[in-house]
C-alpha positions as CSV (number, residue, x, y, z in Angstrom):
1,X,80.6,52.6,66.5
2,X,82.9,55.2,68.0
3,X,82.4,57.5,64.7
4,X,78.8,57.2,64.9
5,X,78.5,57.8,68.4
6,X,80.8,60.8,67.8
7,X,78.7,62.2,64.8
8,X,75.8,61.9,66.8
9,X,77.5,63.9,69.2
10,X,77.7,66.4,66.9
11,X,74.2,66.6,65.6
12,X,72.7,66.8,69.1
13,X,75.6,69.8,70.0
14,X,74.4,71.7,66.6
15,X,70.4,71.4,67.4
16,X,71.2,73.1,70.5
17,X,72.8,75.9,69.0
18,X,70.5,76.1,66.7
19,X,67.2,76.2,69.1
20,X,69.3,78.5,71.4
21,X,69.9,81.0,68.1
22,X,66.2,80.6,67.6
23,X,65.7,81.6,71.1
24,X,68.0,84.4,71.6
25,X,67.0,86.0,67.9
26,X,63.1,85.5,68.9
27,X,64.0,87.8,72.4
28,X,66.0,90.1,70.7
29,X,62.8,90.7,68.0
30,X,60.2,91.2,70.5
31,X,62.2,93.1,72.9
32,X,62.7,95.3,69.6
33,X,59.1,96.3,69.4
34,X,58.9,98.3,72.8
35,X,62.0,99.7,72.1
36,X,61.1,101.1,69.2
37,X,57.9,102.9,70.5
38,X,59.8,104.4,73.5
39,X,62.7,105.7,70.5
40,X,60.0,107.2,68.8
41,X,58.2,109.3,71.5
42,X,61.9,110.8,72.6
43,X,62.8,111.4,69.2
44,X,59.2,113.5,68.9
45,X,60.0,115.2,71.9
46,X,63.4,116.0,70.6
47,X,62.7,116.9,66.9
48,X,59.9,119.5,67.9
49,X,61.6,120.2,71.3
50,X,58.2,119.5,73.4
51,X,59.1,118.2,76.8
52,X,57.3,114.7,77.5
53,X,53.9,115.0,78.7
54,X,52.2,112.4,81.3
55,X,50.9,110.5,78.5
56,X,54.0,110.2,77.0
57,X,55.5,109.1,80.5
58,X,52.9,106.6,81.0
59,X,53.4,104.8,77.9
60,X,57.4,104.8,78.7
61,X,56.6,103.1,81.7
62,X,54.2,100.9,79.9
63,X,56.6,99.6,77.8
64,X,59.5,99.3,79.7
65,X,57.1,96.8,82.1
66,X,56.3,95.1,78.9
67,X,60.2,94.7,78.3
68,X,60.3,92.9,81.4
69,X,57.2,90.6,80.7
70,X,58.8,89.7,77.3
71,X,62.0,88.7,79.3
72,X,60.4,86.7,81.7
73,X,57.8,84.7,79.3
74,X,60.9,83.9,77.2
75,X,63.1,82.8,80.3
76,X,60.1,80.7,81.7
77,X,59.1,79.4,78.1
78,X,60.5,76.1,78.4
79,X,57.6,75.6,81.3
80,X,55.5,76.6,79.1
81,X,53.8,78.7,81.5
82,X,49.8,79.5,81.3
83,X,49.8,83.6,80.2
84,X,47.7,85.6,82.5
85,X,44.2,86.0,81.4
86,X,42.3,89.4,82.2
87,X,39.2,91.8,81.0
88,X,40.5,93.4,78.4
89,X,39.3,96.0,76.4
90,X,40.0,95.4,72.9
91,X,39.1,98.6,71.4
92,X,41.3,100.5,73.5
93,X,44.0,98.2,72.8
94,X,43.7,98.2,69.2
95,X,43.8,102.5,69.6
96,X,46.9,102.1,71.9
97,X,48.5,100.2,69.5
98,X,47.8,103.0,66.6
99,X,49.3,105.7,69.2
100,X,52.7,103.7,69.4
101,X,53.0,103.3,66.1
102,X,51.8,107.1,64.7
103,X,54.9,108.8,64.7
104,X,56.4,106.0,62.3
105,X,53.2,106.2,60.5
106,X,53.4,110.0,59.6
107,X,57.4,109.5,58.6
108,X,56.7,106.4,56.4
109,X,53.8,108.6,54.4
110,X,51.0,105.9,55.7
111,X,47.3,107.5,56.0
112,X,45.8,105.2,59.1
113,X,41.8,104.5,59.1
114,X,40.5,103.8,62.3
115,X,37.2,101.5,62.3
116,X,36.7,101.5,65.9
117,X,34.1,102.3,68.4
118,X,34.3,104.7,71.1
119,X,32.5,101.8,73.1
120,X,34.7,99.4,75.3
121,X,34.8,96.1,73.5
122,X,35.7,93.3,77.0
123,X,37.7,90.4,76.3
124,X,39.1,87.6,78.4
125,X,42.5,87.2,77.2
126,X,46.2,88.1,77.8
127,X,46.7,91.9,77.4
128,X,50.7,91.4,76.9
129,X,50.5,88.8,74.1
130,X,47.5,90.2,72.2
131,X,49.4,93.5,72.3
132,X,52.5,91.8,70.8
133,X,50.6,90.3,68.0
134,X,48.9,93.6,66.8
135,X,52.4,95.7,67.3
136,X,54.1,92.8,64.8
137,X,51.1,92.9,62.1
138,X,50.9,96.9,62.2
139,X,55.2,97.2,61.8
140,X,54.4,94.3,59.5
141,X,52.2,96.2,57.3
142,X,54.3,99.3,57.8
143,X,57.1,97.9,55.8
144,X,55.1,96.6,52.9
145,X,54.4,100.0,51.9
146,X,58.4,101.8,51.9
147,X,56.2,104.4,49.8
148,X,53.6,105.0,52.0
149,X,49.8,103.9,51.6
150,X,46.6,103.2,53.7
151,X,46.3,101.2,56.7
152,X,42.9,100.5,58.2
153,X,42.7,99.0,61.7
154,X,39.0,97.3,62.2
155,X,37.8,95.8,65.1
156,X,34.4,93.8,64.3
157,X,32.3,91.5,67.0
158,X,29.8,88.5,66.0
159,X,28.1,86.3,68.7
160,X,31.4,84.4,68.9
161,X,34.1,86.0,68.2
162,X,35.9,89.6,68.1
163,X,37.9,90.1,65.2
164,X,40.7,92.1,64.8
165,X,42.0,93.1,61.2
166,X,45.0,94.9,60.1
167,X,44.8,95.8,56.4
168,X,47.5,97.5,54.4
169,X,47.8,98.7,50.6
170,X,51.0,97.6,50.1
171,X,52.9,95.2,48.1
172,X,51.2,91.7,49.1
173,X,52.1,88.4,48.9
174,X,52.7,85.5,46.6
175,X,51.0,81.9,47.4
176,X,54.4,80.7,47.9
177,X,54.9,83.6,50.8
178,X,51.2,83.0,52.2
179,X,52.0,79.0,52.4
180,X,55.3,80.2,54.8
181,X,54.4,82.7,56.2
182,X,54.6,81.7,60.3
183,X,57.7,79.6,59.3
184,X,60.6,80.8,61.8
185,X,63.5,82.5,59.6
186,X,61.7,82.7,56.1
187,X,62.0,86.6,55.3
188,X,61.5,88.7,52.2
189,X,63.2,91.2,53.8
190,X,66.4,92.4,53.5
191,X,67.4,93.5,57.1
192,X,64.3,91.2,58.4
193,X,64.5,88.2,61.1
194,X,61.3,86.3,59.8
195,X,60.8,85.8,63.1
196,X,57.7,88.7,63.6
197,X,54.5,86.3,62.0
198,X,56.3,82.6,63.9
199,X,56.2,84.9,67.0
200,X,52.9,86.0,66.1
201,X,51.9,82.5,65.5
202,X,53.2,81.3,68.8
203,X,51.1,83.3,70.4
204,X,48.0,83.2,68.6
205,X,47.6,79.2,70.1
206,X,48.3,80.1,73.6
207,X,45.8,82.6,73.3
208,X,43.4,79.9,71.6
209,X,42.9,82.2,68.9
210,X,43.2,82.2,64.8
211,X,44.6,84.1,62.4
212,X,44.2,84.6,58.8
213,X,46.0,86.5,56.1
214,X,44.5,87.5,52.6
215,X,46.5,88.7,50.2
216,X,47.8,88.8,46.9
217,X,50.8,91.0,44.9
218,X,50.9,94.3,45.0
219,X,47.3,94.3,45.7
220,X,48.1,94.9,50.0
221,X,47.4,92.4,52.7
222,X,45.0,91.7,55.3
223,X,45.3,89.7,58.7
224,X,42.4,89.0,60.8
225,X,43.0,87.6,64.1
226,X,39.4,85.9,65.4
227,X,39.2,86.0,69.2
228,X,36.9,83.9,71.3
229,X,34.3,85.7,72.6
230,X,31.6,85.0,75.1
């Protein structure tokens, strides 16, 4: 009984290092993306020795806010706490999203097509997390194509729902890669966390949205993420 109890012991002691390695690896990945944009508009300013605009400052700030978001939502995750909920205007989020990522665009050789109106586009939903999602699928498809490519960011509206995709040219998926896809850890990539789509996923419910990814080898991907819409 005293071996049992003892192995048990054990088990339980090596799920919590395990959920906490989830935890802390999960942090570290989303925290990543903000960095990253910040990294690249110094870097511009420094390459081309341009001094950084208002613009430039704003989105610093922007980011560094959402660095603090990230941190708190994670700290107050086992609460499962409700995300804020706000008008927000999809379009402009979608083009924001395209202006983080263009310098890392233009170095990895990656034309981008923009299918998105001028017009603001209002949804109810949580600024933060929606902006998460679309940052993971664009780095996402970034990486699929090492030798450059096409990406096309769409935004499309029925009388239900606003639908976001994020299509790239590059090297796809296999069924097997499709069917585990949002699992936490599975990667194909060699420096990669496999963390980005379960993150993705996560957040995708609490935003009681859907997502679905076409694709197929080397034939590119798409992801459409269908937002309630009223």
């Amino acid at each position: 009984m005293e071996a049992i109890i003892k192995a048990q012991n054990v088990l339980v002691a090596k799920e919590k290092l395990y959920v906490l390695g989830e935890f802390s690896a999960g942090l570290a990945h989303e925290i990543k993306n903000p960095l990253t944009a910040i990294k690249m508009l110094i870097q511009r300013a420094y390459e081309y020795h341009e001094p950084m605009d208002g613009e430039d400052l704003v989105i610093v700030k922007d980011e560094l806010e959402r660095i603090d978001k990230i941190v708190s939502r994670f700290l107050g995750y086992a609460r499962k706490s409700e995300a804020v909920v706000e008008p927000v205007d999809i379009n402009k989020l979608v083009k924001n999203v395209a202006l983080l990522t263009k310098q890392r665009m233009e170095k990895s050789g990656v034309e981008l097509s923009m299918k998105v109106d001028e017009a603001p586009l209002v949804c109810h939903v949580s600024r933060d997390g929606l902006q998460q999602v679309v940052m993971n699928l664009v780095l996402n498809a970034l990486q699929a194509m090492p030798q450059g490519g096409l990406l096309t960011l769409a935004v499309k509206r029925d009388d239900r729902h606003v639908r976001i995709e994020v299509r790239d040219s590059g090297i796809g998926m296999t069924d097997e890669q499709l069917q585990r896809a949002f699992d936490p850890f599975f990667t194909t990539k060699e420096n990669g966390t496999g963390l980005g789509l379960s993150i993705v996923g996560n957040i995708i419910e609490t935003l009681h949205a859907e997502i679905e990814i076409f694709s197929q080898p080397h034939q590119g991907t798409n992801v459409v993420v269908s937002l309630p819409y009223a």
